[in-house]
C-alpha positions, 0 to 999 in steps of 0.5 A: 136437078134436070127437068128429065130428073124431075119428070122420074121423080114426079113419074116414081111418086105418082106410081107409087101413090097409085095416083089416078088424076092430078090438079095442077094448081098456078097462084093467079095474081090475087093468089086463086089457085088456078090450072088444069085437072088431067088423068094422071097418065096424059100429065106424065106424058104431056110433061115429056112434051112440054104439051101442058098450056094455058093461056097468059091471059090467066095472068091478068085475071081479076077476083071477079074473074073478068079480064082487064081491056087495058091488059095489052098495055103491057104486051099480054097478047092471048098465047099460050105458056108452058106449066112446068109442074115443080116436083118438089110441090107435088102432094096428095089431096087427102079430102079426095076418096080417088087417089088425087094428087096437086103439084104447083106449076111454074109457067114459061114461055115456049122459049123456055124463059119464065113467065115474068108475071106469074107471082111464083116468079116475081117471089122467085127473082127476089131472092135470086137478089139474096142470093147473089149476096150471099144471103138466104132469107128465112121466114116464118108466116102467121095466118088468121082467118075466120070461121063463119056460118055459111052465107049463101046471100051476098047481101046478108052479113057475115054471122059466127057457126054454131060450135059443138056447143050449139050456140054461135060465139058471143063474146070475144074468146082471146085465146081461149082454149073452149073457145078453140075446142068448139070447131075440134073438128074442123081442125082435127081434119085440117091437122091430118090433111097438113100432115098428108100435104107436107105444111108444116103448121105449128100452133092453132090459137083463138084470136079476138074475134068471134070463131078467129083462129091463127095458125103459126107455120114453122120457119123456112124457105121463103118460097116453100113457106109461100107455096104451104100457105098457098095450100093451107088456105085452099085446105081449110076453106075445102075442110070447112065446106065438108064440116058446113061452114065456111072459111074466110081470109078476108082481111075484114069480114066482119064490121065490128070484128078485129080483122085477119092479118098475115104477119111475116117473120123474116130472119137472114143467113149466110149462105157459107156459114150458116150464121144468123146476120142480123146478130153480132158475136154478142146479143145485139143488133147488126148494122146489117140488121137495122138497115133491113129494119130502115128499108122496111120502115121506108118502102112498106108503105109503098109496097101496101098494094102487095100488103093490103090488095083488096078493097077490103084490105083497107077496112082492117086498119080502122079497127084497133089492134091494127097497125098504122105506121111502120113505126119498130120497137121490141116485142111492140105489137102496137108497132108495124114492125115488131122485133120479138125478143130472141136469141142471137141464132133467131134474130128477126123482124116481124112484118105485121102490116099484110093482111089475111088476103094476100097473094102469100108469094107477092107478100114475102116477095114485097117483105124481102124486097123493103128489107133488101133495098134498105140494106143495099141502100144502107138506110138508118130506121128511126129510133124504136118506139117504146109506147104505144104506135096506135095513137101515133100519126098514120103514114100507110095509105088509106084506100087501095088507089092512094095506095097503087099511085104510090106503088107504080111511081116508085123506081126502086119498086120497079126496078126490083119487081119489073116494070111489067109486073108493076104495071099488069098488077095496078091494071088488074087492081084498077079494074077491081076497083071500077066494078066495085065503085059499081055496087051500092051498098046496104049503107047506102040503101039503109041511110039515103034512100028515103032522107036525102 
């Protein structure tokens, strides 16, 4: 497709919508939607004319909204890039009353190379990779979160909403279907809305904690399954503010609460045939397949800062339910790799280390990377794990900056997510980390100031 084709084809859907104002959205580096909102006639025009800018600088942007003074170590200079809305993510935003439309927008510089660390792009070079094999990836993301009351001091505690029941959940309610019917509600909205956008969510279910949920998406492509996760996360927390709550994808928000992960089902193609590669003529296991599994079994700990990328991250994997190593077996949730019991068409492993707060792009990209390198490197996994991998030794990194050392030092990493993502991506995280070793906790306050 042209970009002329994609202007018509934009053009016809806006007309045809009766759209009156367009959000065009790009996923910073901690996935945060961020962009421009214009009158839909000046966004049909200025695509004409490539005249739809921001500064790269928004690239380099931290979760505080501060700008590394370290950025210049990679050539970030303040100039502007060209947004390139991709008209295949065009939709309408179904909370709005005016005819709203959102549509995701790859960035490029004004010699029309695309922009190297936009998350979009990095997610997009990996399966460039694929590609170039004759592979084509299919994922299927599993995404919890939480609903909470809303919390207007930072200070305070996290707390359960009120239900329709009007009382706040007490106990953990596992798939429990009253317990799911409380916020009917919310995701009867959340279900429209999805059905509006084009986000192909299956099944909604009660997690351990107190008002976690899991929503399961339908498999498909790798990049427009990121893109639906990209809008199903600003959908819920939107619907939830319009309900009185809040939503939240922290990976742990709450301290005696399971935490929020979002696992990734990865099962692969041939491009020519069709046929799932990961399965031989009978039921079992390809070679092909194991070395995806190896790869994964020896690069996930090193790519844990695209996993785990907030400080908070770290909290999920002190609680149990969590995984702690990238041990694999058979429908063995306690494993960090899961292979779930399938038929040969669906062979596939289960990444269940990313957390709920991830940049979805970077999490598929950093998924589909451990599987590539172990497969070009023709890695071998250990054997599976038939017990329990919880009481087994830890082999993922403890805290974010254990994590980023391991992460930037990796030449297999690098060569495949470039040098320069690699080292924008460990400044942005590093200033994250320096604002909060600034703040003193309530711990802090409750047990030293008056014992020590």
């Amino acid at each position: 497709m042209t970009h002329s084709d994609k202007i018509i084809d934009i053009d016809a859907w806006c007309i045809e919508h009766r759209i009156t104002e367009v959000e065009c959205l790009i996923p910073d580096i901690s996935g945060i939607p961020r962009g421009k909102i214009l009158p839909s006639e000046k966004f049909l025009k200025g695509i004409q004319t490539d005249t739809h800018r921001m500064p790269e600088s928004m690239f380099t942007q931290t979760v505080t909204g501060d700008f590394p003074e370290t950025f210049d170590l990679v050539s970030v200079v303040d100039k502007d890039v060209v947004m390139r809305p991709d008209p295949s993510t065009i939709r309408p935003v179904p909370w709005y009353t005016e005819p709203t439309a959102q549509v995701i927008c790859d960035c490029v510089y004004t010699d029309g190379t695309p922009v190297d660390i936009s998350s979009r792009q990095v997610l997009r070079e990996v399966l460039a990779l694929y590609e170039d094999k004759g592979w084509k990836p299919v994922i299927a993301p599993e995404v919890e979160m939480y609903l909470v009351k809303k919390n207007i001091d930072p200070d305070y505690p996290l707390e359960p909403p009120i239900g329709r029941s009007g009382r706040p959940e007490t106990g953990r309610q596992a798939f429990g279907i009253d317990a799911a019917n409380e916020f009917d509600e919310v995701f009867e909205d959340v279900y429209d809305y999805c059905e509006a956008e084009r986000i192909d969510i299956d099944t909604l279910n009660h997690e351990g904690g107190a008002a976690q949920m899991e929503v399961n998406f339908l498999h498909g492509d790798s990049l427009d399954l990121a893109d639906q996760v990209f809008l199903f996360k600003r959908t819920l927390r939107q619907t939830a503010i319009n309900h009185g709550v809040y939503a939240t994808f922290m990976a742990k928000p709450m301290q005696r609460e399971a935490g929020s992960a979002l696992h990734i089902h990865q099962s692969l193609y041939d491009l020519e045939t069709g046929k799932n590669v990961f399965s031989d003529d009978g039921d079992g296991d390809t070679p092909l397949f194991m070395s995806c599994v190896a790869g994964m079994q020896t690069y996930a700990p090193v790519m844990m800062p695209l996993f785990a990328p907030n400080v908070n991250s770290y909290r999920r994997f002190a609680y149990e339910e969590a995984p702690i190593n990238t041990h694999w077996g058979l429908d063995n949730r306690s494993c960090g790799l899961r292979i779930p019991r399938s038929d040969p068409a669906s062979r596939r492993v289960e990444n269940r280390l990313p957390g709920a707060d991830v940049n979805p792009y970077l999490a598929i990209a950093a998924t589909l990377a451990c599987g590539y390198l172990g497969m070009i490197e023709n890695l071998t996994p250990t054997a599976p794990e038939l017990g329990n991998a919880y009481i087994l030794p830890k082999n993922l990194p403890t805290h974010l900056s254990d994590a980023l050392k391991r992460f930037e030092q990796n030449a297999s990493v690098r060569k495949i997510l470039g040098d320069r993502f690699v080292d924008l991506f460990c400044i942005v995280k590093r200033e994250e980390l320096v604002t909060y070793d600034q703040v003193i906790s309530s711990w802090e306050r409750e047990h030293l100031l008056l014992n020590v």
